[in-house]
C-alpha positions as CSV (number, residue, x, y, z in Angstrom):
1,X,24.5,-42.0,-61.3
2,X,21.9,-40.1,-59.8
3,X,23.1,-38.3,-56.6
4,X,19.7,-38.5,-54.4
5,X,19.3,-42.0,-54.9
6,X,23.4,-43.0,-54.5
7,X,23.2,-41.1,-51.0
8,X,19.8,-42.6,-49.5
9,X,21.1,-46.4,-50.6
10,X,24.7,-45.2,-48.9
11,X,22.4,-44.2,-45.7
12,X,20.6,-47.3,-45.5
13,X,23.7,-49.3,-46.1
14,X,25.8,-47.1,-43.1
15,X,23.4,-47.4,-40.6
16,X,23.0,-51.2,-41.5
17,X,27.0,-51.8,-40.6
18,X,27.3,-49.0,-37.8
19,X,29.2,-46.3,-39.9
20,X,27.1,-43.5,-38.6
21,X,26.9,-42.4,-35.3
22,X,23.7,-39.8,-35.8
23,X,22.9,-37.0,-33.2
24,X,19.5,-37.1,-32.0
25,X,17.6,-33.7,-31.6
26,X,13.8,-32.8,-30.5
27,X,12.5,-29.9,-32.8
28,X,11.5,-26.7,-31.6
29,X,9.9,-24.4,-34.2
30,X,10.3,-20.6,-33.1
31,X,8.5,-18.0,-35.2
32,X,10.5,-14.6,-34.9
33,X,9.6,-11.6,-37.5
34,X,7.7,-13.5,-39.9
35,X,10.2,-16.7,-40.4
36,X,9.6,-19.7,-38.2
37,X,12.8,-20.9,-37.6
38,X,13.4,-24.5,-36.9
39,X,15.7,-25.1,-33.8
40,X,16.9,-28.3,-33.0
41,X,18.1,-29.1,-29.5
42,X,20.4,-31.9,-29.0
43,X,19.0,-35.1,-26.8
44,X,22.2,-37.5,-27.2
45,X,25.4,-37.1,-28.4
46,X,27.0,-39.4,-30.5
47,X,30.5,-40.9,-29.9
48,X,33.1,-38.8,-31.7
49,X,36.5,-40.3,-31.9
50,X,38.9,-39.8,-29.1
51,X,42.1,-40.7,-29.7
52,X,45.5,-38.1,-30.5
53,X,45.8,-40.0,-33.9
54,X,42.2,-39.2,-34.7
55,X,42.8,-35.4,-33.5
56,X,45.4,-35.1,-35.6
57,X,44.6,-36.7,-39.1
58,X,42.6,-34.8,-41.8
59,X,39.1,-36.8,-41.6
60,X,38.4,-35.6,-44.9
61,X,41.6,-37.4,-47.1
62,X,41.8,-41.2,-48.5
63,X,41.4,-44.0,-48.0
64,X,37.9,-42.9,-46.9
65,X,36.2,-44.9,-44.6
66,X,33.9,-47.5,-46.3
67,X,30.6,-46.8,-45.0
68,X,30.9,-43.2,-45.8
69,X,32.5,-43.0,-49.3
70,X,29.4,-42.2,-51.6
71,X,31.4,-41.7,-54.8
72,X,33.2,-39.6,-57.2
73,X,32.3,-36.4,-57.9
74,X,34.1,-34.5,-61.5
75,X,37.7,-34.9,-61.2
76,X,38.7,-33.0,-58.1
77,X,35.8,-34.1,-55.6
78,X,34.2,-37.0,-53.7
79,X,30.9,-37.2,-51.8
80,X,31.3,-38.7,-48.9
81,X,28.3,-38.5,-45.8
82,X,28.5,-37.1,-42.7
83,X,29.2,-39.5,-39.9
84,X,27.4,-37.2,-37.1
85,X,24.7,-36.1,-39.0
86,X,21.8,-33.8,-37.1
87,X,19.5,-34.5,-40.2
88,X,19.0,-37.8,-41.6
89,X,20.1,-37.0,-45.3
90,X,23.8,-35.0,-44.8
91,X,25.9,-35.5,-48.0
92,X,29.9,-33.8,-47.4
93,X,31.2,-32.8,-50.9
94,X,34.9,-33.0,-50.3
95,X,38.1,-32.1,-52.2
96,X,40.5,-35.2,-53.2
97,X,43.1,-33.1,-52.7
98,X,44.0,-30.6,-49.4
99,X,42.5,-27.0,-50.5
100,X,41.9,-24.7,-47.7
101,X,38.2,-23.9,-46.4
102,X,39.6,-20.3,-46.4
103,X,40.6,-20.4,-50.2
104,X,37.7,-18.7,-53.1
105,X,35.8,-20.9,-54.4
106,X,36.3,-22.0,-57.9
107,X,34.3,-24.0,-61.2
108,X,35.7,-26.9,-60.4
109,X,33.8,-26.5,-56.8
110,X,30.7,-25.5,-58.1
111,X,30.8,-28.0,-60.9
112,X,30.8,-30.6,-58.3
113,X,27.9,-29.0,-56.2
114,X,25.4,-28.6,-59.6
115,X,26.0,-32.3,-60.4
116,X,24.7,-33.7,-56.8
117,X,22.1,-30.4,-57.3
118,X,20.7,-31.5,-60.3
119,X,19.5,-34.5,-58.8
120,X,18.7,-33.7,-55.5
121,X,16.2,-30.3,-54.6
122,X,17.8,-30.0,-50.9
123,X,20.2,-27.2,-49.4
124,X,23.8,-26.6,-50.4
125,X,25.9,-24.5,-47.8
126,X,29.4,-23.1,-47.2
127,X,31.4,-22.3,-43.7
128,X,33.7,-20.1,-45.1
129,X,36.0,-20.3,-41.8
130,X,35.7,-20.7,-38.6
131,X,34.3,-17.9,-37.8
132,X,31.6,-19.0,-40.2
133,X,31.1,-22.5,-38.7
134,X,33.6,-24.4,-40.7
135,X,34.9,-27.5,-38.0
136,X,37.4,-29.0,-40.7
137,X,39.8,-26.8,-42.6
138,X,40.0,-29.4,-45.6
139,X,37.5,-27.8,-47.9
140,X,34.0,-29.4,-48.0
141,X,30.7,-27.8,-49.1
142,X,27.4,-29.5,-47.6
143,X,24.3,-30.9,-48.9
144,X,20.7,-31.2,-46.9
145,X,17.9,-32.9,-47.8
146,X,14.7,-30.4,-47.4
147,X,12.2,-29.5,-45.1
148,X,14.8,-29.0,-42.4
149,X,12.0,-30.8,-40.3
150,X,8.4,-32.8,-40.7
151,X,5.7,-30.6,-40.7
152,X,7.9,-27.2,-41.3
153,X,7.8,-24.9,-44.2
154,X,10.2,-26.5,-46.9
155,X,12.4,-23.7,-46.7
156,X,11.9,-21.9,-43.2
157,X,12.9,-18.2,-45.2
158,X,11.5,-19.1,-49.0
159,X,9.0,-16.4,-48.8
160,X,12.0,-13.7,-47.8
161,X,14.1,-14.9,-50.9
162,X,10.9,-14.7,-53.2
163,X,10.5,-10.7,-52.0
164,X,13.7,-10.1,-53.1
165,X,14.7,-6.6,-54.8
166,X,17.3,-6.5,-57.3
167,X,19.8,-4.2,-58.7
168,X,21.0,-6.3,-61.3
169,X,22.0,-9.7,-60.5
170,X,22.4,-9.3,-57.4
171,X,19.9,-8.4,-54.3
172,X,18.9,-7.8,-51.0
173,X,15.1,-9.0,-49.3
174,X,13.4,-6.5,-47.1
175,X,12.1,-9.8,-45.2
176,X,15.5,-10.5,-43.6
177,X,17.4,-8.7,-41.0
178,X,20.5,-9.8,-41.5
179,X,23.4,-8.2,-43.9
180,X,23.2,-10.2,-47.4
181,X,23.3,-10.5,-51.2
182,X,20.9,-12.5,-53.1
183,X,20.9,-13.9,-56.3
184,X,19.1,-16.2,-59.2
185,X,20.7,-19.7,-60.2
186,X,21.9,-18.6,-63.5
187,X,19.9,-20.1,-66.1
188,X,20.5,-23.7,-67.3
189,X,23.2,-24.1,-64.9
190,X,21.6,-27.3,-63.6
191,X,21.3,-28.6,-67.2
192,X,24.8,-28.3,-67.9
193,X,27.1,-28.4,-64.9
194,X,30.6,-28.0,-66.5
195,X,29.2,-24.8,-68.5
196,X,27.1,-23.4,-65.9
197,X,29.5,-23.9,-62.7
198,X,31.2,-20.5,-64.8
199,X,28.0,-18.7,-64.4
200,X,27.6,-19.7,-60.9
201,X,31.7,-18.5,-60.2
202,X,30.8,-15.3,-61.5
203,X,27.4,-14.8,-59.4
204,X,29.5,-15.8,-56.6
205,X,32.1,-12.9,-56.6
206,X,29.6,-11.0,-57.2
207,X,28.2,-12.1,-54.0
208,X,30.7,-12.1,-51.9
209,X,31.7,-8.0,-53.4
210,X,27.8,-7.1,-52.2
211,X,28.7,-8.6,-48.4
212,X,31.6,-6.7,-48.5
213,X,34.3,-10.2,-48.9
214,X,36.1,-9.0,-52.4
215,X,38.6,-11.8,-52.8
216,X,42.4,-11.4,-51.9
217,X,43.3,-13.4,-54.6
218,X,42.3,-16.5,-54.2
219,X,42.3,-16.1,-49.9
220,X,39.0,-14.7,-48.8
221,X,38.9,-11.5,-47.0
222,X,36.9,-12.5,-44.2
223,X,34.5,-15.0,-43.0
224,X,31.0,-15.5,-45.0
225,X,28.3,-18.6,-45.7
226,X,27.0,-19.2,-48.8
227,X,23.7,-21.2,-49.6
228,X,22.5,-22.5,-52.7
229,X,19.5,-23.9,-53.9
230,X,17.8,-25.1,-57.3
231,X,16.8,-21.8,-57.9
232,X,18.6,-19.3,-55.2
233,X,22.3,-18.7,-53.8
234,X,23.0,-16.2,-51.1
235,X,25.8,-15.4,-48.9
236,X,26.3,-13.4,-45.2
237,X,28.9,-11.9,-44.1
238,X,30.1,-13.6,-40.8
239,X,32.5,-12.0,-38.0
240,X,32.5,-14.9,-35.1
241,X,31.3,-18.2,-35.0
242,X,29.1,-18.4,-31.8
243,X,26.6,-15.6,-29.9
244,X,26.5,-16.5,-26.3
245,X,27.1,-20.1,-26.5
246,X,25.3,-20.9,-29.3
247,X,26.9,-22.2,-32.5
248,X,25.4,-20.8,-35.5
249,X,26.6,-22.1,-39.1
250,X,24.8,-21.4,-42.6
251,X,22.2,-23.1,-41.9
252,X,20.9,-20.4,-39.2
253,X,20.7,-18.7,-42.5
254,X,18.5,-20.7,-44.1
255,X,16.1,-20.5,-40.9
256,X,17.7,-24.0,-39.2
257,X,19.4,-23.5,-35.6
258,X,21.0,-26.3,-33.1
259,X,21.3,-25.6,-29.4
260,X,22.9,-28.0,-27.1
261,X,20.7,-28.5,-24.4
262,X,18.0,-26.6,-22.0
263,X,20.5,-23.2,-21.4
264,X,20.9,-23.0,-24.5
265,X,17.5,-22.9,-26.1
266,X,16.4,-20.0,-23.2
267,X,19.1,-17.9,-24.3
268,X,18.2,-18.4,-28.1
269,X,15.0,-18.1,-27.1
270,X,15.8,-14.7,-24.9
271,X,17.7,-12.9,-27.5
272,X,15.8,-13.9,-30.6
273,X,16.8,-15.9,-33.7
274,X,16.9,-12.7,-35.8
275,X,18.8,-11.2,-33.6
276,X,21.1,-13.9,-32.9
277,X,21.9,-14.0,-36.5
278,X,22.5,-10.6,-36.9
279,X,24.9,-10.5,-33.6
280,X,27.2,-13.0,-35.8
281,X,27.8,-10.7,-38.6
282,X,28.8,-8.2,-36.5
283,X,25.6,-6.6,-36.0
């Protein structure tokens, strides 16, 4: 099936029974050292569930919840959509089985994201632990649908990953003030998920060695996003989850922030995106 289409009818098909419970934001673009960052600040929260039953269970295991349950994805994953979404299109790609959201990464993972990939030209992005953003510690990677708003730039840093200078495969862009390591999607990878998600395992620990995260076996060494795109993956090194009282996840990363109300946005606002990204890995 194709992937774009299989989450837009799923949408349209949630809203229509009361599955999602979206969280309405007013947008906020905010132009700091040549990215204009799109922050979103929060105008209604939606209903999360409240009782101790719901505290305790894994959200992410079976049976999954009707509305939300997209489909299967290879043989270790399902797609299922986020039921708080900020942005309309929000795709969860979800392990079947419990694996940590502190574990490496492996093929079987990255299979999984090139198949919804290949039909979809949005945002892919990891909270590699909670100091990275992750709420859930069932492992999930996320999918966006791009621009990250009407009217803004389809990808809020594009022109930083284009400037990107590389020592091999892997690279850093003068246009971005944060710590990092850039590299290409391996060729073909898109093509041929099963064969390419080995390319894309290999780029990644080679990622995650130029951020300074060399693998403890299959534990991460410390916190980190990763973001992938048709043509792009990247990964930051991450050291706590929040500057201020500001949330930031991988998506700060890809120039896309989410402030909670009024106090908030001034103290984004007062400190600087850049900055505020920067402050989070321990900068």
């Amino acid at each position: 099936m194709n992937w774009f289409d299989a989450v837009k009818a799923q949408i349209k098909t949630a809203h229509r029974n009361g599955g999602l419970a979206p969280i309405r934001t007013k947008i906020h673009c905010t132009p700091d050292n040549g990215i204009n960052y799109v922050v979103r600040q929060i105008e209604g929260l939606a209903a999360k569930p409240q009782s101790q039953d719901e505290k305790t269970t894994d959200p992410f295991a079976p049976p999954y919840e009707p509305s939300l349950y997209v489909g299967d994805l290879a043989p270790l994953h399902v797609g299922l959509l986020n039921k708080f979404p900020v942005l309309d299109t929000h795709l969860l790609i979800v392990t079947r089985e419990f694996e940590p959201q502190t574990g490496i990464l492996h093929a079987k993972d990255f299979e999984a994201l090139l198949r919804v990939l290949a039909d979809w030209n949005g945002l892919a992005f990891y909270n590699g632990g909670p100091e990275a953003g992750a709420s859930q510690p069932h492992r999930h990677l996320q999918m966006v649908d791009l621009p990250l708003a009407p009217e803004s730039p389809y990808l809020p840093i594009a022109d930083a990953l284009s400037a990107t200078a590389f020592d091999g495969d892997i690279g850093q862009s003068p246009s971005l003030d944060f710590p990092h390591a850039i590299a290409r999607m391996p060729a073909n990878a898109l093509v041929e998920p099963r064969a390419g998600s080995r390319a894309v395992e290999i780029i990644y620990h080679k990622l995650l060695d130029g951020i300074g995260r060399r693998p403890n076996g299959r534990t991460q060494s410390g916190a980190y996003n990763l973001l992938v795109t048709r043509d792009w993956l990247w990964a930051v090194p991450r050291s706590m989850p929040r500057v201020q009282t500001i949330e930031i996840n991988a998506l700060g990363f890809a120039g896309g922030l989410l402030v909670a109300n009024d106090q908030q946005l001034s103290q984004l606002q007062s400190i600087g995106p850049a900055q505020c990204l920067r402050a989070v890995c321990g900068f």
